[in-house]
N, C-alpha and C positions, 0 to 999 in steps of 0.2 A: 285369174279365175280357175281355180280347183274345177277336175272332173271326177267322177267316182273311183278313177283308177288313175287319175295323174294330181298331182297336187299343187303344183307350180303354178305362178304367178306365169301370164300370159306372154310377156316378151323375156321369162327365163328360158323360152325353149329357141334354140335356131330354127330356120326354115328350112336347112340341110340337116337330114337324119339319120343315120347311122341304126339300123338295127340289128344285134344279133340274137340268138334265141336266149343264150344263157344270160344273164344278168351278171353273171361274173365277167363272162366278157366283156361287157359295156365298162364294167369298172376297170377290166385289166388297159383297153382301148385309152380311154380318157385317162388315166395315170399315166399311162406312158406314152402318150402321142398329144394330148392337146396339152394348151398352155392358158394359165388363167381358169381353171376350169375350177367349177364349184356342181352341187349336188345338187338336183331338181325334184328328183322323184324317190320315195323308197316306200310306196305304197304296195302292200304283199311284197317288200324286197325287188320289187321290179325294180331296179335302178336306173336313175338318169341322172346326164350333166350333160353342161356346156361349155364351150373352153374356144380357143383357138386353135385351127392347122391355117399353118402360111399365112397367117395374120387375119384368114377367114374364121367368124363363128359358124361353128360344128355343133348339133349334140349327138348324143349316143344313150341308146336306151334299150334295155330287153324288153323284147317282143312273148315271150315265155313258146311255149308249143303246143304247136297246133291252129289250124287255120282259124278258130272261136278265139282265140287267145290275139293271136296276131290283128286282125281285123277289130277288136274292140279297141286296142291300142292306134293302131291306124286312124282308126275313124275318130277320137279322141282327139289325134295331134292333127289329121287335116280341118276338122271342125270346131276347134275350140282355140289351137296353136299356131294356125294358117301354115302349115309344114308347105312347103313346096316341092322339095327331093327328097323320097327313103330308099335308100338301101341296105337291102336285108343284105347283112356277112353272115352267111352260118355254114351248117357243115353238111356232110351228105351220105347215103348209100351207093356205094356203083354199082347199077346191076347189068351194066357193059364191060367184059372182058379188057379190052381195049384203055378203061380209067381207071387209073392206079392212085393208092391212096397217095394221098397229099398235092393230086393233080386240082386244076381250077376247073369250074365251070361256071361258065355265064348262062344263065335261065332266059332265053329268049321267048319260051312260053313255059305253062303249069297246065298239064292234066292232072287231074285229082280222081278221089273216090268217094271223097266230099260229097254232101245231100246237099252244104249250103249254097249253092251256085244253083241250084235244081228247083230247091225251094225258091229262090228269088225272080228265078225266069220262068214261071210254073211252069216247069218241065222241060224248060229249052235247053238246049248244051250251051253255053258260054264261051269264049277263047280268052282268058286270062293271060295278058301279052306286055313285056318289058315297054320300057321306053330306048325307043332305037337311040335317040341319041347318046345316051347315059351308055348303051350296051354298046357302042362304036366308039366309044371313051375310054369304057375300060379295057377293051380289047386294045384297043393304040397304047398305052398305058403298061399292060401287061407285055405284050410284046419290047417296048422299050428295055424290060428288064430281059429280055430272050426267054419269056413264059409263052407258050402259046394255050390258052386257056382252050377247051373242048365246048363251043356255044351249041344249044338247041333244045329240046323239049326235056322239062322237069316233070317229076310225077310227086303229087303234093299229099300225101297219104294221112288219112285218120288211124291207121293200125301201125303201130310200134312191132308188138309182139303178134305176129301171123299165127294161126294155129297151126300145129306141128305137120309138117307135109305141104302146106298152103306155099304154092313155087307162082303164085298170079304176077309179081314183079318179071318172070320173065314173059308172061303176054304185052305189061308195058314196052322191056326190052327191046321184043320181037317190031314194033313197032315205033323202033327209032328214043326211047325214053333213054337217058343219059344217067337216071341215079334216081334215087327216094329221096324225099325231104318232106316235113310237116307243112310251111307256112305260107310259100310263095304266090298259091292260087290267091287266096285271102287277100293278100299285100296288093297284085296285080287289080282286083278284083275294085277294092275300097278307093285306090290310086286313081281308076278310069274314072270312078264314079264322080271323083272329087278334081280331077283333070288334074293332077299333078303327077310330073317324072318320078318311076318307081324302078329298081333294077332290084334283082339280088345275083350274087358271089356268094362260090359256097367252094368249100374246100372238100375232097373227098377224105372222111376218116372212115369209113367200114366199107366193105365190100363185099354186098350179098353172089359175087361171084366166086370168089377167090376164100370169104372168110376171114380177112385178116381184120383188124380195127386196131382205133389209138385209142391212147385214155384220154378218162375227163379232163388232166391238167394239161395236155396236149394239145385237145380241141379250144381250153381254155387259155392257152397262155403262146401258143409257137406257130398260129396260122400266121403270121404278120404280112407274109406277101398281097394274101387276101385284104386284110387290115389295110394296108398301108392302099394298095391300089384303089382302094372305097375311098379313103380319104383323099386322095386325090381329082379321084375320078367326082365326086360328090360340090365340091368347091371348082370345078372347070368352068 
């Protein structure tokens, strides 16, 4: 049964998901990590498949950016595709001295700046929160490789491009926030609602302390440690 944004037939999708924001990733993931895999989705180029890791079906799908984006895809595969585990792999800003690019982090919660969490609890604050067991997974997981990933509070932003002078990332800083990312709140958010396991992994490419960044085919083609520990961590 086609949704307005996914096209696949109901038991093309696994009930283990894999999301990263870029749609190229989803395609770099699945060519080179599952086995059997075939194409589900390419509605707006949002790409999907499903395939095998370690004899478990996987799929993998872009999530595009931004918490509207994420969350309409989410809500999609928990209520139409019976998802039962997503995890978001995407990439991040550090706006802690202390996270260097290419280091991991596990999103144990998502503050945002987000309205739609606002809107939905008229007016309430929400706490948008991992699933512990996924996030004591992949931490076991990454460790085994002698990674020690940096877990704790994500900050989920609607603004890309700050206006010139706008330094408000470091009020999140000042208060514990680990890095910027678009979509995590959303993911959290759609996950409780529908009680199924949600994590994300995000790998640091820019850093609004330092200034340094990678490119697009960097963030798209060489996270793999990230990669690799989701698909594990995801089939546990």
């Amino acid at each position: 049964m086609a949704t307005p944004h996914i096209e696949a037939e109901t038991k093309s999708v696994a009930p283990r998901i894999l999301m990263p924001g870029d749609p190229l990733r989803a395609k770099y993931i699945a060519e080179n990590y599952l086995d059997d895999m075939s194409q589900f989705n390419c509605v707006r180029n949002m790409f999907g498949y499903t395939g095998t890791w370690k004899g478990v079906e996987v799929s993998v799908m872009g999530s595009g950016m931004g918490i509207p984006s994420m969350s309409i895809y989410v809500e999609e595969l928990c209520r139409f595709y019976q998802a039962e585990r997503i995890i978001r792999v995407g990439t991040c800003g550090s706006i802690q001295e202390s996270l260097k690019i290419r280091d991991l982090v596990l999103a144990l919660s998502a503050c945002t700046d987000s309205n739609i969490n606002t809107a939905r609890f008229k007016g309430c604050s929400y706490a948008p929160t991992a699933d512990f067991a996924l996030a004591r997974k992949a931490w076991e997981l990454a460790s085994k490789r002698g990674i020690e990933p940096q877990a704790g509070t994500v900050v989920s932003t609607d603004i890309f491009y700050a206006h010139e002078g706008d330094l408000s990332w470091e009020r999140w800083a000042e208060y514990g926030g680990l890095c910027m990312e678009m979509e995590t709140a959303g993911l959290y958010t759609i996950a409780a609602k529908h009680r199924i396991q949600a994590l994300t992994i995000l790998t640091v490419s820019d850093s609004l302390v330092s200034g340094k960044a990678e490119s697009a085919t960097q963030r798209e083609r060489t996270y793999t440690d990230m990669m690799e520990i989701a698909l594990d961590t995801i089939i546990s």
